[in-house]
C-alpha positions in Angstrom: -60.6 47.2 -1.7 -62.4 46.4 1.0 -59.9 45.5 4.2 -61.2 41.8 5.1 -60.6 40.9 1.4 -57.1 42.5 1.7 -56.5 41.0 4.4 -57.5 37.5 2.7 -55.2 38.2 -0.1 -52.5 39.0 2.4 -52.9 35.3 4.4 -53.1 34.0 1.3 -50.0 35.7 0.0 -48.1 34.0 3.4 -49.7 30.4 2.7 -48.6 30.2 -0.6 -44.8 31.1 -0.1 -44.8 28.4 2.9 -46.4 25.8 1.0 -44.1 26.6 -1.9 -41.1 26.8 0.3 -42.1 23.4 1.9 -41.7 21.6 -1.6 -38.1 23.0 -1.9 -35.7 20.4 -2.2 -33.8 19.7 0.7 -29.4 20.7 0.9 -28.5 16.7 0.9 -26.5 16.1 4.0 -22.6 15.4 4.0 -22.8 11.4 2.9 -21.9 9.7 6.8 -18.2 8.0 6.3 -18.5 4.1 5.4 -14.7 4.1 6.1 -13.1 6.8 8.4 -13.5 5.8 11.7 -11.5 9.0 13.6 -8.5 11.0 12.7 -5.9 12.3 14.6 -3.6 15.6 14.0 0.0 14.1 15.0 1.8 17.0 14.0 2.4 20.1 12.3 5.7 20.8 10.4 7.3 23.7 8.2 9.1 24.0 5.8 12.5 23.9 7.5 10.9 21.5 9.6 9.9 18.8 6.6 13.8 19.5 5.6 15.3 18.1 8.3 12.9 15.5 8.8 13.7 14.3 5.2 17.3 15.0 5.0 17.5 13.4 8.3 15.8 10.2 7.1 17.0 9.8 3.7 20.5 9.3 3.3 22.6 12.0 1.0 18.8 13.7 -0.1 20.5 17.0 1.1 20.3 17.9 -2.9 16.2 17.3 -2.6 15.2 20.3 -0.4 14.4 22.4 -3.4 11.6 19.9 -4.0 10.7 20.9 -0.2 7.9 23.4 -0.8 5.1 23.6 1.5 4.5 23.1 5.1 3.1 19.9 5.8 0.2 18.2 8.3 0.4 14.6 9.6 -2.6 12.8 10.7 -3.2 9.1 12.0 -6.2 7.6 10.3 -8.0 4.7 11.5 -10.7 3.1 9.6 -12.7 0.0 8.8 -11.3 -3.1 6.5 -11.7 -6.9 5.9 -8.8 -9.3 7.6 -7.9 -12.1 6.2 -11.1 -14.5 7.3 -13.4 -11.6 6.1 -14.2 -10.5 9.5 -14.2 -6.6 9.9 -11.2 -5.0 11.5 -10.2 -1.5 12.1 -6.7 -0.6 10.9 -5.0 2.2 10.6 -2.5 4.8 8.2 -1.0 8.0 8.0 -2.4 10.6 6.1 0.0 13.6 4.6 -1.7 16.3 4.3 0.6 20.0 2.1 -0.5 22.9 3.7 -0.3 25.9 1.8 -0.6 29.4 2.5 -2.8 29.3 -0.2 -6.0 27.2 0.7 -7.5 26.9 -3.2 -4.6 25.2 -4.5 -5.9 21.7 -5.4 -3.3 18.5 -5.2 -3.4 14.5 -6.4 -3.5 11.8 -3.7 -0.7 9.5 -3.7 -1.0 5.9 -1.8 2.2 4.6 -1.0 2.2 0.9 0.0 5.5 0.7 2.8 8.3 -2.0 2.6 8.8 -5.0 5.2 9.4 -3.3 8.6 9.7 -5.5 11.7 8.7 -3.1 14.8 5.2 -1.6 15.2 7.5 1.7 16.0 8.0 1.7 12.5 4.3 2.0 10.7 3.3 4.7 9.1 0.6 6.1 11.4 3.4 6.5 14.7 5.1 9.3 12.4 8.3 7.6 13.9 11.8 8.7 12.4 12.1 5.0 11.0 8.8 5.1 9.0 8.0 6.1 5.6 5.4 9.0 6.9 8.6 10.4 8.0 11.2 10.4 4.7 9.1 9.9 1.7 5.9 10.5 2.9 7.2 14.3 4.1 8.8 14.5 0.6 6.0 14.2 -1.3 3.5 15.6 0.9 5.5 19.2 0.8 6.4 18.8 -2.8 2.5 19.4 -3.3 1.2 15.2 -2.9 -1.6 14.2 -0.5 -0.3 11.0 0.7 -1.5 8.2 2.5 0.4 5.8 3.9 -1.6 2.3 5.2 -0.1 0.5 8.4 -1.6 -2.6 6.7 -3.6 -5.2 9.2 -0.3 -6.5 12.3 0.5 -2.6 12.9 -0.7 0.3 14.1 -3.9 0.3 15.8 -4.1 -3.8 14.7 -1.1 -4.5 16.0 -2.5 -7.1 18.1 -3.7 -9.3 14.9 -1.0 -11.2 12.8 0.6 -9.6 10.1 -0.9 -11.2 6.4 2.8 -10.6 4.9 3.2 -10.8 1.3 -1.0 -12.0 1.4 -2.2 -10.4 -1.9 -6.2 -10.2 -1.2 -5.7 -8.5 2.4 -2.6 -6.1 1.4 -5.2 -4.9 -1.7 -8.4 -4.2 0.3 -6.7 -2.7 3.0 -4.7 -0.5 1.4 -7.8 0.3 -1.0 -9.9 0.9 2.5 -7.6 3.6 3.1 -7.9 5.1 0.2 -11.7 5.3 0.2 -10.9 6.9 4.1 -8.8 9.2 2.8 -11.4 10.5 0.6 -14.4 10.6 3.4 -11.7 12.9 5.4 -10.6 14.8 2.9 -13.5 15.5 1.9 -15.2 16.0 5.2 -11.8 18.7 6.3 -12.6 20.3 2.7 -9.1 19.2 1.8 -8.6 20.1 -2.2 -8.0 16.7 -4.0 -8.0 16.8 -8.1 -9.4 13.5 -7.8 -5.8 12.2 -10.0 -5.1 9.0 -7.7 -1.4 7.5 -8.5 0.4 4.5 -6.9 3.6 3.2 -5.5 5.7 1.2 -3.1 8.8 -1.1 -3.1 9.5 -4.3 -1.9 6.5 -5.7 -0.3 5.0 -2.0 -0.8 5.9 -3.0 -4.6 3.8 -6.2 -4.2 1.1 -4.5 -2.4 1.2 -1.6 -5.2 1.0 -3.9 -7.8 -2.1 -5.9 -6.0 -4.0 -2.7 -5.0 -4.0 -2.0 -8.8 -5.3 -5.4 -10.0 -8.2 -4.8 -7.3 -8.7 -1.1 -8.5 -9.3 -2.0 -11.7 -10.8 -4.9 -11.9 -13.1 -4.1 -9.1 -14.4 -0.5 -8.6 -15.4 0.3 -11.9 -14.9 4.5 -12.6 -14.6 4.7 -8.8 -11.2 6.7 -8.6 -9.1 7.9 -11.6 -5.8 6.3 -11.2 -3.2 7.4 -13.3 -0.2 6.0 -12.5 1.7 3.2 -10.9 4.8 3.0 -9.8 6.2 -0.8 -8.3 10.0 -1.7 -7.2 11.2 -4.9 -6.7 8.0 -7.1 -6.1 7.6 -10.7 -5.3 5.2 -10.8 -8.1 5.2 -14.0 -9.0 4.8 -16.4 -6.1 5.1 -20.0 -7.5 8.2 -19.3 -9.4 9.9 -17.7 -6.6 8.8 -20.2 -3.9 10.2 -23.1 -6.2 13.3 -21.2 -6.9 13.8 -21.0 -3.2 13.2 -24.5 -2.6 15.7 -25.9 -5.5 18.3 -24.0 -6.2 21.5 -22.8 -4.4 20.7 -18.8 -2.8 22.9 -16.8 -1.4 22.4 -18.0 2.6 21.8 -14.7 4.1 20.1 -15.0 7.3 17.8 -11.8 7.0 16.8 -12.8 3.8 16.1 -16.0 4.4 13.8 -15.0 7.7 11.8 -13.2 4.9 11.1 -15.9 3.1 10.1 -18.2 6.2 7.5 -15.3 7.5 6.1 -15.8 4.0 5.6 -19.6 4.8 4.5 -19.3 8.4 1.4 -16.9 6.6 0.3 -19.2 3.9 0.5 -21.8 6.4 -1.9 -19.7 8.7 -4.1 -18.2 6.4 -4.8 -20.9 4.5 -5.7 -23.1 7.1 -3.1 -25.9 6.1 -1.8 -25.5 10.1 0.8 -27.5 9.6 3.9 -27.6 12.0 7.0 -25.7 10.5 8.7 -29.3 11.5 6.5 -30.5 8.1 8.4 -27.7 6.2 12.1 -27.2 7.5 14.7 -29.2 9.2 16.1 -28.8 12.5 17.7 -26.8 14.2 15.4 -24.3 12.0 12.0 -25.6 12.3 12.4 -25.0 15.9 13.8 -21.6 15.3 11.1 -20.6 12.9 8.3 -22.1 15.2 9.3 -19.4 18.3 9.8 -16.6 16.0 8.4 -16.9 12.4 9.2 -13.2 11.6 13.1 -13.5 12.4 14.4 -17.0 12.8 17.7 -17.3 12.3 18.5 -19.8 8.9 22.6 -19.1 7.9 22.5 -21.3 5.0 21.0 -21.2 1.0 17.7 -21.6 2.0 17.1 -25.3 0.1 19.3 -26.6 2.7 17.2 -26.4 5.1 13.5 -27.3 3.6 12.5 -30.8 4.5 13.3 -33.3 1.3 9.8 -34.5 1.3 8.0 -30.8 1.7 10.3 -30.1 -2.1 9.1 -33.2 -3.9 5.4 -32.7 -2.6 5.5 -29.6 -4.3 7.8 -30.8 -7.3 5.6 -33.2 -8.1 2.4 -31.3 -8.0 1.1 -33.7 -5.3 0.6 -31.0 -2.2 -2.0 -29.1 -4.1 -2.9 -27.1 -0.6 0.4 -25.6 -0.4 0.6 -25.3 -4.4 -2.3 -23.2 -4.2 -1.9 -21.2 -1.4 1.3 -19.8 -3.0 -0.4 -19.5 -6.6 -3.4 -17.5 -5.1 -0.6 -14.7 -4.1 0.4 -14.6 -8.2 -0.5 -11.1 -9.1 2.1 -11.0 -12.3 0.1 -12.5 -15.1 -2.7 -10.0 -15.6 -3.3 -6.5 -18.3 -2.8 -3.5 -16.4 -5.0 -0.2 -18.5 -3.1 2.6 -15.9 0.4 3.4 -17.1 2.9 1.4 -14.4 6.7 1.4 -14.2 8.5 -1.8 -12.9 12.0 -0.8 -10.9 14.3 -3.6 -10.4 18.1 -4.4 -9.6 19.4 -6.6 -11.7 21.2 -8.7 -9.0 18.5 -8.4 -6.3 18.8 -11.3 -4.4 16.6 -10.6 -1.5 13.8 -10.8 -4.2 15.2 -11.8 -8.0 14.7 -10.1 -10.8 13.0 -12.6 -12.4 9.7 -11.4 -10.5 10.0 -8.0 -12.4 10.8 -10.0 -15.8 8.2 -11.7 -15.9 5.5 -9.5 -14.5 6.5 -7.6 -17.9 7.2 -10.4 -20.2 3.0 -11.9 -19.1 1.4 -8.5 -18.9 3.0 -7.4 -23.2 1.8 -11.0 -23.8 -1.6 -10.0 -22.9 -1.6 -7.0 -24.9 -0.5 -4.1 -21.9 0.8 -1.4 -24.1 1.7 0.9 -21.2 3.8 -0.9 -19.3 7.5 -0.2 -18.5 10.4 -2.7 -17.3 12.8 -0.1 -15.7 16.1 -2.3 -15.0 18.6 -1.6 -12.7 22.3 -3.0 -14.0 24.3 -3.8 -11.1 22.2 -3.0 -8.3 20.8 -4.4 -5.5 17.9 -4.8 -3.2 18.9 -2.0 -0.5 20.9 0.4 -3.9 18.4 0.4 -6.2 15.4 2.6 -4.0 17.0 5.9 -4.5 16.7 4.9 -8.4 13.2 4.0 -7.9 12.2 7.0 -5.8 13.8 9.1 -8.2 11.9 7.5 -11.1 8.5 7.3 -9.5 9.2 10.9 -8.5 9.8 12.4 -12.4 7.1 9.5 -13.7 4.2 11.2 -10.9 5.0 14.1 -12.1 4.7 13.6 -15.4 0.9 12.5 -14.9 0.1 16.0 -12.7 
């Protein structure tokens, strides 16, 4: 052969494997987070570490430490969700990360919606002895859970915004935000996830659990696989329990009753009726409520001290703003697909068990076939968590 031509063969040779190389398809790039804003390692704990933390923070769980498997990471999470007005905020959560010795184990992501708390010192994300991220949180996590744990908007790095408390829509996207955080870090850390997503909280965690499911799946189509949901002691149905609250004779405990007027002080706010408390409560406790919404100090059944004329505006269906403030916070009447247990004492009277009742009694109307009404005989608000943690805990792992 004569050498130019070999030569041409050999530059032809090169051409051809660039060209062909050139028309490769591209690795696609990581997807950039819509969510996850930043993360931050608060802490890393063993195993004899996530025992005392537990045992310390859970009353008589000394029993529970042979559920205490792995060591565990804590992260703070802040990322990007919708406040009330639909203006975008950053928030915030703790993220609960098992960390095994062996890396390929694969584990599901629980979201665990936290009760009422009343200091910032207490959310999630500060990983403070008097947060959830702490007792449960650490529980679950080193039992083999991812779990994430939303400050919701009024803590954590929002502290400086009101808290929506017991507001449906912002509770729901917020916590759902975190979720879809989670995922962009976990993902992003190379964190093994077996994409099961499952449920829970109690109290106003049991309200915001039962809200977050609603919005899960009536909104994101086959965006997650949930597979379970677990709700204790919700205010579930608004109207019912507001007019309860207004009419009949309660039991006149102060910290109860400074619940119910931080649920008033945020329709009244978020709804944009701005109406002085004066319109909704008496003295000496419209006063009270007006310099400290979230703790006034009402010593008496709590229809004592609503205004006569506030009771028969919403009686006689004539102060439709308030009426429908409250009704837009229903979440009880609805068909739930994912399996969900309802825990509930039977003598709550922080939030009746009526809420519970009902929420069952609507959602078998409507057909729900998977739905559970787990009643609590004798119990209370405060004795009946260690039944529903020890419920959720055998229902969870049921769905592994």
């Amino acid at each position: 052969m004569h050498p130019l031509r070999h030569y041409y063969r050999v530059i032809s040779t090169v051409l051809l494997l660039v060209w062909l190389a050139g028309c490769q398809k591209p690795t696609d790039p990581q997807p950039a987070n819509q969510y996850l804003v930043s993360n931050t390692l608060l802490g890393e704990y063993s195993r004899e570490q996530v025992i005392s933390r537990v045992t310390g923070a859970i009353p008589n769980s000394g029993a529970l430490a042979f559920l205490l498997i792995h060591p565990i990471k804590v992260y703070r999470i802040v990322y990007k969700t919708k406040n009330t007005d639909g203006t975008e905020v950053q928030a915030s959560g703790a993220l609960v990360i098992p960390n095994p010795a062996d890396k390929n184990l694969s584990f599901p992501l629980i979201s665990e919606q936290h009760g009422t708390i009343f200091s910032d010192a207490d959310a999630p994300s500060n990983n403070g002895p008097g947060s959830e991220t702490y007792s449960i949180g650490s529980l679950l996590a080193s039992n083999g859970y991812i779990i994430a744990l939303p400050d919701f908007i009024g803590y954590g790095v929002s502290k400086n915004l009101p808290h929506p408390y017991q507001h449906r829509a912002s509770l729901a996207s917020s916590s759902l935000d975190m979720i879809r955080a989670t995922r962009e870090f976990i993902r992003q850390e190379n964190i093994k996830w077996d994409q099961k997503l499952m449920i829970a909280g109690y109290s106003l965690g049991g309200f915001a659990t039962m809200a977050l499911q609603k919005k899960i799946e009536e909104e994101t189509g086959t965006e997650f696989n949930l597979v379970a949901s677990s709700c204790g002691a919700g205010a579930y149905n608004s109207s019912a329990f507001m007019n309860y609250l207004i009419n009949q004779k309660t039991h006149g405990i102060a910290a109860y009753n400074g619940l119910y007027t931080m649920v008033l002080s945020t329709y009244n706010r978020v709804y944009g009726l701005n109406r002085p408390i004066s319109f909704y409560l008496k003295e000496p406790y419209a006063t009270a409520v007006t310099s400290n919404p979230f703790g006034a100090n009402i010593p008496v059944s709590f229809n004592e001290a609503v205004m006569d004329s506030f009771r028969k505006g919403v009686n006689d269906g004539t102060d439709t703003p308030f009426i429908n403030a409250v009704r837009d916070n229903n979440i009880y009447d609805w068909k739930p697909r994912t399996p969900m247990q309802l825990y509930h004492g039977t003598v709550d009277q922080q939030v009746f068990y009526f809420n519970s009742v009902d929420a069952f009694e609507a959602m078998k109307k409507r057909g729900a076939t998977n739905v559970e009404l787990i009643s609590l005989p004798g119990k209370g608000h405060g004795d009946a968590i260690q039944d529903f943690l020890l419920g959720t805990f055998t229902f969870f792992s049921s769905k592994r």
